[in-house]
C-alpha positions as CSV (number, residue, x, y, z in Angstrom):
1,X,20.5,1.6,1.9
2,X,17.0,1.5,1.6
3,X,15.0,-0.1,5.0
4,X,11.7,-2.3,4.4
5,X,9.9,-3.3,7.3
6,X,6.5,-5.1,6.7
7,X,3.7,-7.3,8.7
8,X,2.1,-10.2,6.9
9,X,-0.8,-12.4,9.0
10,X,0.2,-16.0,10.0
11,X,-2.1,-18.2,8.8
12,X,-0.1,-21.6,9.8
13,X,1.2,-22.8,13.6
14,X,4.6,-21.1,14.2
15,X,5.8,-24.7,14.3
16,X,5.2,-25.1,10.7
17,X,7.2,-21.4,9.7
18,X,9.6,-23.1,11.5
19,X,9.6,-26.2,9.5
20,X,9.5,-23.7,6.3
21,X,12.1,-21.3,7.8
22,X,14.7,-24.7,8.2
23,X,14.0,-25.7,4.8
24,X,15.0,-22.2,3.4
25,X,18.5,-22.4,5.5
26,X,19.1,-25.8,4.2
27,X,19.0,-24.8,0.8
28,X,22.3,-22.7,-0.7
29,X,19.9,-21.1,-3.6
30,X,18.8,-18.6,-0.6
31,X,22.2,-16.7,-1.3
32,X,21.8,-16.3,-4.8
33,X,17.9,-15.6,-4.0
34,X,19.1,-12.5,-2.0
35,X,22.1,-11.3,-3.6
36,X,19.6,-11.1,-7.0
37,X,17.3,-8.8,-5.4
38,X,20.0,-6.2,-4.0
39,X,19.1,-7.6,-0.5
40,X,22.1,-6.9,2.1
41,X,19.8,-8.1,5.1
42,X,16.4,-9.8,6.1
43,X,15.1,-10.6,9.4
44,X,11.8,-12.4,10.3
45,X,10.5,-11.6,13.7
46,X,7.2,-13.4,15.6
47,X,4.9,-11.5,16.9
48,X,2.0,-12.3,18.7
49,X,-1.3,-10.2,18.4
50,X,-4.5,-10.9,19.4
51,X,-6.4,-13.9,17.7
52,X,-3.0,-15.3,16.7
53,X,0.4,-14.2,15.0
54,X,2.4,-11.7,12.9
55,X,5.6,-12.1,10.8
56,X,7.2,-8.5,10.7
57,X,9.8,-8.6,7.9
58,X,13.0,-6.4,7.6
59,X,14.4,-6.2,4.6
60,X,17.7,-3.8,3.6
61,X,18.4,-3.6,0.3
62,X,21.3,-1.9,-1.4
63,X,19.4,-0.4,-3.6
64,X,15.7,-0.3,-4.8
65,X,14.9,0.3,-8.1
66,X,12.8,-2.7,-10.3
67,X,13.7,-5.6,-7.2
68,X,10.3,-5.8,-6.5
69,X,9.1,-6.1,-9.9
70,X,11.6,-8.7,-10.9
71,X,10.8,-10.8,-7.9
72,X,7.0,-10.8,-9.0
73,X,7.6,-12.3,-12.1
74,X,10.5,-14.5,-11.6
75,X,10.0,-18.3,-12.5
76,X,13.1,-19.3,-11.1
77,X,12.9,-22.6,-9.4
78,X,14.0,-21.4,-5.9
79,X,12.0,-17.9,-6.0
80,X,8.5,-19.5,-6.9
81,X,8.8,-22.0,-4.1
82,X,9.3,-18.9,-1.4
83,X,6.4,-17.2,-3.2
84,X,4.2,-20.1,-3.3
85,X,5.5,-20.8,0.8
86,X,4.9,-16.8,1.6
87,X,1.4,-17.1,0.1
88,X,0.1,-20.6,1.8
89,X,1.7,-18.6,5.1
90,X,0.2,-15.2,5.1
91,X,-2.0,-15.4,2.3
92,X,-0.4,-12.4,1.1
93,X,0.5,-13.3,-3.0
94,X,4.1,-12.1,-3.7
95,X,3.0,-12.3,-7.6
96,X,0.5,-9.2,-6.7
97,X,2.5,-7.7,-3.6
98,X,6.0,-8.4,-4.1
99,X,6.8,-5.9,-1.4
100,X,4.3,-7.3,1.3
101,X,1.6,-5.2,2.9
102,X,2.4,-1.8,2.5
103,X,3.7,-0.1,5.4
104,X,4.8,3.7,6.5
105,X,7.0,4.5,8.4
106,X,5.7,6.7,11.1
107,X,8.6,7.7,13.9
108,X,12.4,7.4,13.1
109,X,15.2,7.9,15.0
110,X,19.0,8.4,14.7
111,X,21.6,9.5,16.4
112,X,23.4,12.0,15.2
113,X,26.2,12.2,17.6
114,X,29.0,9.1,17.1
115,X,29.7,8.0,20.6
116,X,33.3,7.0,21.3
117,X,34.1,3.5,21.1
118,X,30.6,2.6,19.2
119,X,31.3,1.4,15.9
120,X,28.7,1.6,12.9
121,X,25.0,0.7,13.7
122,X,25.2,-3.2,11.9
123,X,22.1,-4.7,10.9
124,X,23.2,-8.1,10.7
């Protein structure tokens, strides 16, 4: 599984990615949005920073190989209205940075010792 975690600026209220975040859960396309990018998990998380808000994105994708690419350039119906949404939020352009800002990781941690009665560590 491949882990990407990203933070794009808020440019809008938090009350209006709300309103945007509803709309996407209304609409069944989302499935098919994230099962054609190879994406097994995303979570959006608030954050606020000085002089405003944050969005720090976690996406975990089954595999990573020309996702981003594809989701650049796709014209589908559902994709280019999150694109166009992502962009009038952020003003981070998913046609240019399909990825997001670019981010590194700089400290990771796992266990490496199972502990009894702990199952699997589940992203969703």
């Amino acid at each position: 599984m491949n882990l990407i975690v990203r933070a794009f600026p808020l440019l809008v209220s938090p009350e209006e990615l709300q309103r945007f975040i509803d709309a996407m859960l209304a609409n069944p396309a989302r499935h098919a949005f994230y099962r054609r990018y190879n994406i097994a998990h995303e979570s959006w998380h608030l954050q606020a920073i000085p002089g405003g808000h944050q969005v720090i994105c976690v996406t975990q994708m089954h595999e990573l190989t020309d996702e981003p690419e594809r989701y650049a350039a796709s014209d589908q119906s559902f994709d280019v209205w999150f694109k166009e949404h992502v962009q009038r939020l952020t003003g981070i352009d998913p046609t240019v940075a399909p990825l997001g800002p670019p981010s590194h990781e700089v400290y990771g941690f796992t266990d490496p010792v199972q502990r009894p009665g702990a199952g699997p560590l589940r992203l969703d």
